[in-house]
C-alpha positions in Angstrom: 13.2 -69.0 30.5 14.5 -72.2 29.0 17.9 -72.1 28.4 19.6 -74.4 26.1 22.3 -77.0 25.7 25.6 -76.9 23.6 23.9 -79.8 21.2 20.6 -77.8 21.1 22.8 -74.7 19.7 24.0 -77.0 17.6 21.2 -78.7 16.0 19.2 -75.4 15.9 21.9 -73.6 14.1 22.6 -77.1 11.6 26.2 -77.4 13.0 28.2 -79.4 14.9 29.0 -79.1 18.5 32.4 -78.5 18.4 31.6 -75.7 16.4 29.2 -74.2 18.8 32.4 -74.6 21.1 34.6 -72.6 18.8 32.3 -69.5 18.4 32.0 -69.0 21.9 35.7 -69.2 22.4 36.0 -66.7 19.5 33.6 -64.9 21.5 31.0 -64.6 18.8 28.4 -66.7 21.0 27.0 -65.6 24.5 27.2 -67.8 27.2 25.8 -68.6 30.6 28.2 -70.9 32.1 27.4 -73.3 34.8 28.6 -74.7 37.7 32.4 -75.3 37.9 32.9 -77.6 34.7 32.7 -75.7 31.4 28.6 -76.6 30.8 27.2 -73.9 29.2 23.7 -73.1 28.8 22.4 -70.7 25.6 19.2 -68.1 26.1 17.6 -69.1 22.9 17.0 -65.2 22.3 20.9 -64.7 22.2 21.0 -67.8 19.8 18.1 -65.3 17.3 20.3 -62.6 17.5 23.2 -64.8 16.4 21.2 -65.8 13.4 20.2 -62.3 12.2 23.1 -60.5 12.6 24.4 -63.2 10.0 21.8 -63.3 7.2 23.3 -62.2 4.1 20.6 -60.3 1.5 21.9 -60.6 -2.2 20.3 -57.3 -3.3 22.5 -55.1 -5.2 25.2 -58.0 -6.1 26.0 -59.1 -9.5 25.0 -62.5 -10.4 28.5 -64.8 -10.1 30.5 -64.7 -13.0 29.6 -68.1 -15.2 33.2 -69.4 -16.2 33.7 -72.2 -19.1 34.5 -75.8 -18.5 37.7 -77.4 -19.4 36.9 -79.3 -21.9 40.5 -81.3 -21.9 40.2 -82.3 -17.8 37.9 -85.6 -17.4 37.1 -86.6 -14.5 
């Protein structure tokens, strides 16, 4: 098994590494810690249940609602 790397998390998921920090301190990211410094190490399987428990289908939703432009703002 290869484990992986807090920026290999990262760059797999398209975010940044302090990020990757923050969901495993909000607990929403398994961990393998190593050693006695605060490395942690990711089993890429754990990382693809991350992913699919957040994918968001649209079926069923109403289209967003189109709203007019101010016409009197310029930007």
């Amino acid at each position: 098994m290869n484990l992986l790397t807090v920026a290999q998390v990262a760059e797999r998921l398209a975010i940044s590494r302090s990020l990757v920090y923050e969901l495993v301190a909000r607990g929403e990211l398994p961990y393998i810690p190593v050693g006695k410094s605060k490395a942690y190490r990711f089993d890429p399987e754990d990382i693809a249940v991350f992913i699919r428990a957040r994918k968001v289908v649209n079926e069923g939703r109403k289209p967003p609602v189109s709203r007019p432009r101010l016409k009197h703002i310029q930007l």
